[in-house]
C-alpha positions in Angstrom: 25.5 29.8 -15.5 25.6 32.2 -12.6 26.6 31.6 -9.1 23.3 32.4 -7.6 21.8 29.5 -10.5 24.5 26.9 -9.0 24.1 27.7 -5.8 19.6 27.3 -6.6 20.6 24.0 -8.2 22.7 22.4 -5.4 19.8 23.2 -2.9 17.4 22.3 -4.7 19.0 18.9 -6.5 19.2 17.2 -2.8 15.5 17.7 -2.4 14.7 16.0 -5.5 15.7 12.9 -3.7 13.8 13.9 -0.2 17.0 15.4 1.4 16.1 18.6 3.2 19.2 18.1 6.2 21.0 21.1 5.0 21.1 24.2 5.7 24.4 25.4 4.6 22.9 27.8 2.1 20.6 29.7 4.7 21.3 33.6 5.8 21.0 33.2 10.0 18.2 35.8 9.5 16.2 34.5 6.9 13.0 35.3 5.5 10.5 32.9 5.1 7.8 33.7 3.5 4.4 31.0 2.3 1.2 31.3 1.4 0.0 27.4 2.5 -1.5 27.3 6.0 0.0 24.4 6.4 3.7 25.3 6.6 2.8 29.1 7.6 1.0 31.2 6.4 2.6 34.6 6.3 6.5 35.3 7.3 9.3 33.5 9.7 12.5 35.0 10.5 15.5 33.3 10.7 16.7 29.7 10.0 15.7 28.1 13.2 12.4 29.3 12.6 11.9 28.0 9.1 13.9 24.5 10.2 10.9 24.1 12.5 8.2 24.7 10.0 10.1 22.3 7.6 10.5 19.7 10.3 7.0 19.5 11.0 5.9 19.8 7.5 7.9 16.5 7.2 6.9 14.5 9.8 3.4 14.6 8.3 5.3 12.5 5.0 6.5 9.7 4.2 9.1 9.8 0.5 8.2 13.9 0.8 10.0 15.1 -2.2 10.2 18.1 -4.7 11.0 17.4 -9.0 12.0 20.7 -10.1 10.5 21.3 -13.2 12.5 24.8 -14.6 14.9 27.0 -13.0 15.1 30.8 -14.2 17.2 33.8 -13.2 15.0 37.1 -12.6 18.0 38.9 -11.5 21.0 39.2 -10.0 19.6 38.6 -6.6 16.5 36.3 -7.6 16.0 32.3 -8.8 12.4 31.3 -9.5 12.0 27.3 -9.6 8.6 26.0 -10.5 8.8 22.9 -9.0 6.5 19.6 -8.0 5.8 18.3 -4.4 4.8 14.8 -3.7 4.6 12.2 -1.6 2.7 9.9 0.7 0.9 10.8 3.9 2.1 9.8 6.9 0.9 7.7 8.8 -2.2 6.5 6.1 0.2 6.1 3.2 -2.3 7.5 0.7 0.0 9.0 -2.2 -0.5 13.0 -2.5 -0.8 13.8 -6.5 2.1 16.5 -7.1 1.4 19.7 -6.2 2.6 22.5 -8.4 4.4 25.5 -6.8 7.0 28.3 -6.9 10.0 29.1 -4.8 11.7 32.2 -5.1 15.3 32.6 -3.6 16.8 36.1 -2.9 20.6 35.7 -2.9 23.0 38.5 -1.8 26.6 37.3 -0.3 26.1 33.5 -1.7 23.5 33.1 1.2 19.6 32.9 0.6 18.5 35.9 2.6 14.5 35.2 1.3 12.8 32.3 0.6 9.2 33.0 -1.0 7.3 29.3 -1.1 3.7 30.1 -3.4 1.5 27.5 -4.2 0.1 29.4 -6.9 2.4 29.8 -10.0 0.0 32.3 -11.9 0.5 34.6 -8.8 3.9 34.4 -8.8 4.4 35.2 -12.1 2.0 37.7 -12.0 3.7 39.3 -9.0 7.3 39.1 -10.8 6.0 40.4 -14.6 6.8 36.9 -16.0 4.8 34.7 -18.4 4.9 31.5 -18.2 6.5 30.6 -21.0 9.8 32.2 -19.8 9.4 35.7 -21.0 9.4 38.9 -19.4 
């Protein structure tokens, strides 16, 4: 397993159990990149920036969490995760059925220099040359 695979899975392991306090991992001038509106819809720069977005995103939940469903090196700068979100809403409690999506982490120095979230995996691996099954 590489280093940039570890350091994907010890990010992304604390936010299988709703734990999104760290942010060890993050370049100071990140780049944050999503296509839902409600995050943001286009780019943020920097960790501050993104930590905001997240922190509001969360207040909207209650038990927000991800389940990572695969993990798989593009290259030697870039881990895909397909992962589910779920949770309930907050404050009317009604549980959220998982939503499928796609992060993309581009590594360089052991910090995460580019975080793409998409919320549509076909698109994703469209935009990468992947299939879904795992092959290039």
């Amino acid at each position: 397993m590489s280093a940039n695979l570890d350091l994907v899975r010890s990010i992304v392991t604390p936010w299988e159990r709703g734990d999104f306090s760290s942010a060890e991992w993050t370049h100071t001038e990140i780049e944050y990149v999503s296509d839902e509106p409600p995050l943001v819809l286009g780019t943020v720069t920097g960790a501050a920036a993104m930590a905001k977005i997240w922190r509001n995103w969360l207040h909207a939940w209650r038990n927000f969490h991800v389940d990572a469903d695969e993990y798989r090196e593009v290259d030697g700068e870039r881990v895909l995760v397909l992962l589910r979100y779920s949770g309930l809403g907050n404050p009317s409690g009604l549980e959220v059925m998982p939503i499928e999506a796609a992060c993309l982490f581009h590594i360089r120095d052991g910090k995460v220099r580019r975080l793409v979230l998409r919320w549509d995996r076909k698109r994703v691996f469209a935009d990468l040359g992947l299939s879904p099954e795992g092959e290039a």
